[in-house]
Each structure stands twice: as structure tokens, then as C-alpha cells.
VEXZA-381231 format. One record per residue (C-alpha): x, y, z; residue number from 0; residue in three letters. Coordinates in nm, 4 decimals. Example, Ala and Ser with C-alpha at 12.3 -4.5 7.8 and 13.67 -1.06 7.14 Angstrom:
2
PT        c1        c2        c3  marse  vextor
PT    1.2300   -0.4500    0.7800      0     ALA
PT    1.3670   -0.1060    0.7140      1     SER
//
This chain:
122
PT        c1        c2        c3  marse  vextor
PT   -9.1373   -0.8609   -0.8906      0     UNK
PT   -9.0111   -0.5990   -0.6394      1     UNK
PT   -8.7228   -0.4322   -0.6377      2     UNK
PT   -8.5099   -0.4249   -0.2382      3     UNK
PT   -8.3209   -0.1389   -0.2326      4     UNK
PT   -8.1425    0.1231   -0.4444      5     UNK
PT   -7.8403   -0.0078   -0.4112      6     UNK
PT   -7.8996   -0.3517   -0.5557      7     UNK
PT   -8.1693   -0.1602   -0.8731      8     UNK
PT   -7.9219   -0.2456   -1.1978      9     UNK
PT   -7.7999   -0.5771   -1.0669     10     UNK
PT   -8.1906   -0.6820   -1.0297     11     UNK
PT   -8.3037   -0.4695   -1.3470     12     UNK
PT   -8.0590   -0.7009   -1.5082     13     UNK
PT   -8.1838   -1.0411   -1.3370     14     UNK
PT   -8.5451   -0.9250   -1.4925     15     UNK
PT   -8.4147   -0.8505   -1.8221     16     UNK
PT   -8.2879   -1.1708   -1.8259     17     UNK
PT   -8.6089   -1.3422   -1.7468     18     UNK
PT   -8.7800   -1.1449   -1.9516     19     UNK
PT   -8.5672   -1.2176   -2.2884     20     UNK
PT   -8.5502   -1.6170   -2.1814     21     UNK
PT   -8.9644   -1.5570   -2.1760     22     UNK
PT   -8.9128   -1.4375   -2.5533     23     UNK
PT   -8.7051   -1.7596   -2.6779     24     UNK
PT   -8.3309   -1.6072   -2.6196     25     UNK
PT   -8.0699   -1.8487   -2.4964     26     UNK
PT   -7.8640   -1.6073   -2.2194     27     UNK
PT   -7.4650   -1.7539   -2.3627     28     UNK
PT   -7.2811   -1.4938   -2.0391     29     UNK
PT   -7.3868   -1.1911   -1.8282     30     UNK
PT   -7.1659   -0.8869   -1.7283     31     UNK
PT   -6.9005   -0.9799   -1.9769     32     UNK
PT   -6.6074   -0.7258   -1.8944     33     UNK
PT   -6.3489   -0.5947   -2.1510     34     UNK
PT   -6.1017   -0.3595   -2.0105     35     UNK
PT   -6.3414   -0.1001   -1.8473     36     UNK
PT   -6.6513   -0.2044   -2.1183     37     UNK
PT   -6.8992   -0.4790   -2.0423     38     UNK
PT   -7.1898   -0.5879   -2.2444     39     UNK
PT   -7.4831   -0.6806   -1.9689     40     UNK
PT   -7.5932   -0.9831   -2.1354     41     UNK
PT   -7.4299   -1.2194   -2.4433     42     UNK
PT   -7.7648   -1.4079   -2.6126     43     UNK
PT   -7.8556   -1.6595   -2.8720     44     UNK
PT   -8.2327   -1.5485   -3.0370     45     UNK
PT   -8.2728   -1.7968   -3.3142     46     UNK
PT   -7.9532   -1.8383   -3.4834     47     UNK
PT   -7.8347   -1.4889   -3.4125     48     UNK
PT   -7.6103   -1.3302   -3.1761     49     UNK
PT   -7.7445   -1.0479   -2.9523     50     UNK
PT   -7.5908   -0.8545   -2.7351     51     UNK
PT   -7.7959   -0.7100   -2.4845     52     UNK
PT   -7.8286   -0.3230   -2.3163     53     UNK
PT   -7.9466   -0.3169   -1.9979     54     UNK
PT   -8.1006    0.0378   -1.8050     55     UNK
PT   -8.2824    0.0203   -1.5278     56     UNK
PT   -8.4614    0.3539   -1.3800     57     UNK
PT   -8.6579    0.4254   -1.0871     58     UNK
PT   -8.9609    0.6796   -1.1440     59     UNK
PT   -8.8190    0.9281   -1.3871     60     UNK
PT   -8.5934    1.1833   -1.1904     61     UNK
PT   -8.2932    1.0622   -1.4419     62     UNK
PT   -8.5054    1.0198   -1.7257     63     UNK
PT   -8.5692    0.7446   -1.9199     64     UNK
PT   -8.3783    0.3959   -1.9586     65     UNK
PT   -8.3535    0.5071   -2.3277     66     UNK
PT   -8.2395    0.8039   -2.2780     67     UNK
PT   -7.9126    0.6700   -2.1344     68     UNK
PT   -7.8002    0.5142   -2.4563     69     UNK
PT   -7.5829    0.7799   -2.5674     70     UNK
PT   -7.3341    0.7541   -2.8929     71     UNK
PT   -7.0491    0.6698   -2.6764     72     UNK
PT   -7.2362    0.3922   -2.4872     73     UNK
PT   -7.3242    0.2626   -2.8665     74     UNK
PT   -6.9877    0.2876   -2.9789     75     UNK
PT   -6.8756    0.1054   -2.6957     76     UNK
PT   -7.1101   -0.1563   -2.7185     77     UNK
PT   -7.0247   -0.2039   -3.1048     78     UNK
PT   -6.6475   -0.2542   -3.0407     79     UNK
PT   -6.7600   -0.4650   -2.7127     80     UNK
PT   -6.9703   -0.7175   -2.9455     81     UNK
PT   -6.6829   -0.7421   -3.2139     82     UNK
PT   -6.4394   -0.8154   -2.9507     83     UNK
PT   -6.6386   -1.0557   -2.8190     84     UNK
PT   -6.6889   -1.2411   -3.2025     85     UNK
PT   -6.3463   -1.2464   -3.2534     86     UNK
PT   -6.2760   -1.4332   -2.9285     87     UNK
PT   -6.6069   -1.6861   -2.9885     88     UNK
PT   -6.5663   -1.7653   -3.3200     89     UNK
PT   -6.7830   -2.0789   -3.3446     90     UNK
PT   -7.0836   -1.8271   -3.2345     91     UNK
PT   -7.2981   -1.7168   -3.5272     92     UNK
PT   -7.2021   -1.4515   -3.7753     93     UNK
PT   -7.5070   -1.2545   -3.7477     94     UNK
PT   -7.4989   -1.0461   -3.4906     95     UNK
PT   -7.6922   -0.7457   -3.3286     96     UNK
PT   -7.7540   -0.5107   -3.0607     97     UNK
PT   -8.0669   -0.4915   -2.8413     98     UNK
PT   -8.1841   -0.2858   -2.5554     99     UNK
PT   -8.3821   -0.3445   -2.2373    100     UNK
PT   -8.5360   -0.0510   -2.0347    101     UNK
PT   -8.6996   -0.1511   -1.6889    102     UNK
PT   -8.8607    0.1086   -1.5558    103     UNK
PT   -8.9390    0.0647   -1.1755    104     UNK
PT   -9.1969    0.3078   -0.9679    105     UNK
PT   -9.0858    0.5033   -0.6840    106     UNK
PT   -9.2306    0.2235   -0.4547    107     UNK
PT   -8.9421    0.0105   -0.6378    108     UNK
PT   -9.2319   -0.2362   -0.8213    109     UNK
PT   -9.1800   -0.3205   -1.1661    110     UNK
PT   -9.3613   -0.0879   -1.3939    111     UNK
PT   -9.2335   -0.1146   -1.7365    112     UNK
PT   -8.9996   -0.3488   -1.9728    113     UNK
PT   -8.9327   -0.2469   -2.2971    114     UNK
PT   -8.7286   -0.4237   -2.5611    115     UNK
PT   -8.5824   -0.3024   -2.8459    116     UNK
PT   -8.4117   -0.5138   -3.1280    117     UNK
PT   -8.1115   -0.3908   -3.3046    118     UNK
PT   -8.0695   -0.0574   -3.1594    119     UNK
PT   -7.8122    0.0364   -3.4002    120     UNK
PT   -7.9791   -0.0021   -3.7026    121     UNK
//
């Protein structure tokens, strides 16, 4: 898959994280969920557990890696995101946890890299 432009790199860094985690047997539930100025990229089902799902995308490696932009904030944010989100979809299951997706893309904006992490905050 190539990447178009700059412009459009975490909207379609999100559209192949998607793919990618429906590939690996997760049901997407939302996308770009927004909570006051806090959004959780993608709201999955993997088995019978909830997952809420981190999504950086990074061209070549001028800004470092996508991992390297999950900060404590971002985590904290994410953890009060998810248990908002439970609270307001209670018939959703009670287990829940936090993954990550990093896309990496190369300078001549083709996919290079996906790497998923389960339950980043464990």
C-alpha cells in the first residue's frame, strides 16, 4: 500500500492499522472516537476483550519512532479515554486493554513497517 501525500499520512496509517488488526481476528466496534479534546483511534473486539487501539504513523525517522510518541500523558489519556468509553458501553466486555500500532512508512511514502503491541500499559 502507498501512502499519497503528507497531509493525508495518520488518516491512512490509521486505515492500515485497521486492516491490519481485522487481518489478526479483531472486530473494529468505532474509529476516531472523540471525548472532549481526547480520542482513542480505534474501539476493537479481539476475542471477548475490549481493546482500545494507539495509532502512530511515521515517515522515515526524522521524528523518531511511532513508539517513541507514546509518552505518559498520551497513556494517561488513553486510560481515562477507555474508562470513559466503558462506562458509556456497558454491555461491552469487562476486560479491557490497551494496544499500540506503529506504521512506519519510507521516505518514498511505501509501507515499511507495522508493529503491534498488546496491552501497552501493562
Amino acid at each position: 500500500m502507498q501512502v499519497k501525500n503528507k497531509i493525508t499520512l495518520g488518516k491512512q496509517g490509521e486505515e492500515i492499522a485497521a486492516k491490519y488488526l481485522k487481518q489478526q481476528g479483531y472486530q473494529i466496534i468505532e474509529r476516531n472516537f472523540q471525548r472532549r479534546y481526547k480520542e482513542i483511534d480505534i474501539v476493537a473486539l479481539d476475542k471477548n476483550t475490549l481493546v482500545f487501539v494507539e495509532v502512530k504513523t511515521r515517515q522515515g525517522d526524522k521524528f523518531g519512532t511511532p513508539s517513541e510518541a507514546i509518552t505518559s500523558f498520551k497513556l494517561r489519556n488513553l486510560v481515562q479515554s477507555a474508562q470513559y468509553y466503558k462506562f458509556i458501553h456497558p454491555n461491552l466486555p469487562d476486560s479491557m486493554r490497551i494496544d499500540f500500532v506503529g506504521i512506519s512508512i519510507g521516505e518514498d511514502f511505501k509501507l515499511k513497517e507495522i508493529n503491534l503491541i498488546k496491552n501497552i500499559t501493562s
